[in-house]
C-alpha positions as CSV (number, residue, x, y, z in Angstrom):
1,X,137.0,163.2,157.3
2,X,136.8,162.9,161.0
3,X,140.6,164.4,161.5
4,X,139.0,167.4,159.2
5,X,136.0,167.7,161.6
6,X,138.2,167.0,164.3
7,X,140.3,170.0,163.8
8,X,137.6,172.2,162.5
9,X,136.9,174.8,165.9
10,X,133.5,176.3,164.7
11,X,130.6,174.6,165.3
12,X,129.4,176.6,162.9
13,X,125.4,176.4,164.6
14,X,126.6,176.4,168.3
15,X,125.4,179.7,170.1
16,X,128.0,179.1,172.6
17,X,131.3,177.8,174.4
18,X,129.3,175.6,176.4
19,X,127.3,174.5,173.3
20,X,130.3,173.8,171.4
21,X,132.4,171.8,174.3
22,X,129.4,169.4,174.8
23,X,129.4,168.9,170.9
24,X,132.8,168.3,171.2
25,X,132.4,165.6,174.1
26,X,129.5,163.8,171.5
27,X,132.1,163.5,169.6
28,X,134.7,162.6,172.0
29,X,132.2,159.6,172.5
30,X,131.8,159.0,169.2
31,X,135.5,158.6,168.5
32,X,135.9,156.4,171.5
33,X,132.7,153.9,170.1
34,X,134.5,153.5,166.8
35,X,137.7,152.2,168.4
36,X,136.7,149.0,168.7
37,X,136.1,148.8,165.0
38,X,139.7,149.1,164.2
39,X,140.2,146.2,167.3
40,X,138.2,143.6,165.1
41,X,139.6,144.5,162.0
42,X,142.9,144.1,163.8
43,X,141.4,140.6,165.3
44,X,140.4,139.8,161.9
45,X,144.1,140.4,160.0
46,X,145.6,137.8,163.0
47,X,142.6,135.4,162.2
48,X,143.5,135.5,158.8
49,X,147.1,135.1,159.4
50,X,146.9,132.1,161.5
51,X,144.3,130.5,159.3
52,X,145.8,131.0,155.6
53,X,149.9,132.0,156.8
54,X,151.0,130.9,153.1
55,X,147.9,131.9,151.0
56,X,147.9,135.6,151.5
57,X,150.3,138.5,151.8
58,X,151.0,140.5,154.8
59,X,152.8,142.8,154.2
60,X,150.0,145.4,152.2
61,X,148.1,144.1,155.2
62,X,149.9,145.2,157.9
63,X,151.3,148.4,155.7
64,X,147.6,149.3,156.0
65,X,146.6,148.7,159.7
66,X,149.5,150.1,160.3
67,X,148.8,153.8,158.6
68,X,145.2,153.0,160.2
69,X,146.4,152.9,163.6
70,X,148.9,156.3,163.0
71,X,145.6,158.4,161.5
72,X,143.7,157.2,164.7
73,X,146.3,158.0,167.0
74,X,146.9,161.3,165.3
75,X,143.1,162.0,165.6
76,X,142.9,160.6,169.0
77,X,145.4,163.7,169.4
78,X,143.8,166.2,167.5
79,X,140.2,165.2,169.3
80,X,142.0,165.3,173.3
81,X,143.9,169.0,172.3
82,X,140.4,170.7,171.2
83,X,139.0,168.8,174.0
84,X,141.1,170.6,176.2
85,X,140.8,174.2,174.7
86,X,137.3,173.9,174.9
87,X,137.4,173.1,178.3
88,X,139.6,175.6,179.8
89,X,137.3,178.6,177.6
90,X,134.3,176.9,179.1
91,X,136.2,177.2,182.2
92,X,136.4,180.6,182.1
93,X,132.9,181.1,181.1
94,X,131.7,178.9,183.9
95,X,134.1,180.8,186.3
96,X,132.5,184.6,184.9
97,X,129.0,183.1,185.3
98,X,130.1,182.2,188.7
99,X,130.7,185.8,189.7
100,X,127.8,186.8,188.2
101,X,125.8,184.4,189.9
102,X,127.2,185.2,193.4
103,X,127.7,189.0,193.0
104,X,123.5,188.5,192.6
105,X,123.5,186.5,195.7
106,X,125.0,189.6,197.6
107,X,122.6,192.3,196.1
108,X,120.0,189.8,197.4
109,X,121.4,189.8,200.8
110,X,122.0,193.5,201.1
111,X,118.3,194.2,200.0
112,X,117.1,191.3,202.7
113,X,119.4,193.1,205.7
């Protein structure tokens, strides 16, 4: 579900490019918290392995922490590239807003001279 929200570029309420790169950086954050859950469960699968090495089998274990840590990666991806593309349009936003901004500074100047 998050790879789908991942790749999903609307923000279907954001107003704006700025709007929708901050929302993107939330989640950024978010991603980045839930990290440490697939750490522990890792942690876990060695604690269990060392503590029961004849008792259980591995294999479906490590198949599945395995295809766990290729989705993450894969979203880890997905997340950085929209990261980016939000970041260079915000850039060019940011960069309009600055000409804007200083082509209003002039005016001002003109009409103080």
């Amino acid at each position: 579900m998050k790879t789908l929200q991942a790749q999903d570029d609307t923000y279907r309420d954001t107003a704006n490019i700025h709007t929708k790169y901050l929302r993107h950086q939330a989640f950024q954050a978010e991603i980045s918290s839930n990290k440490e859950r697939l750490s522990a469960l890792k942690r876990h699968a060695e604690q269990l392995r060392e503590e029961h090495p004849q008792q259980i089998d591995f294999t479906v274990i490590d198949q599945r922490i395995n295809e766990l840590d290729d989705s993450w990666s894969k979203l880890e991806e997905i997340t950085r590239e929209k990261g980016e593309r939000l970041f260079d349009a915000n850039r060019s936003k940011l960069f309009q807003q600055s000409i804007t901004n200083l082509d209003e500074f002039m005016l001002n100047i003109e009409k103080h001279l």
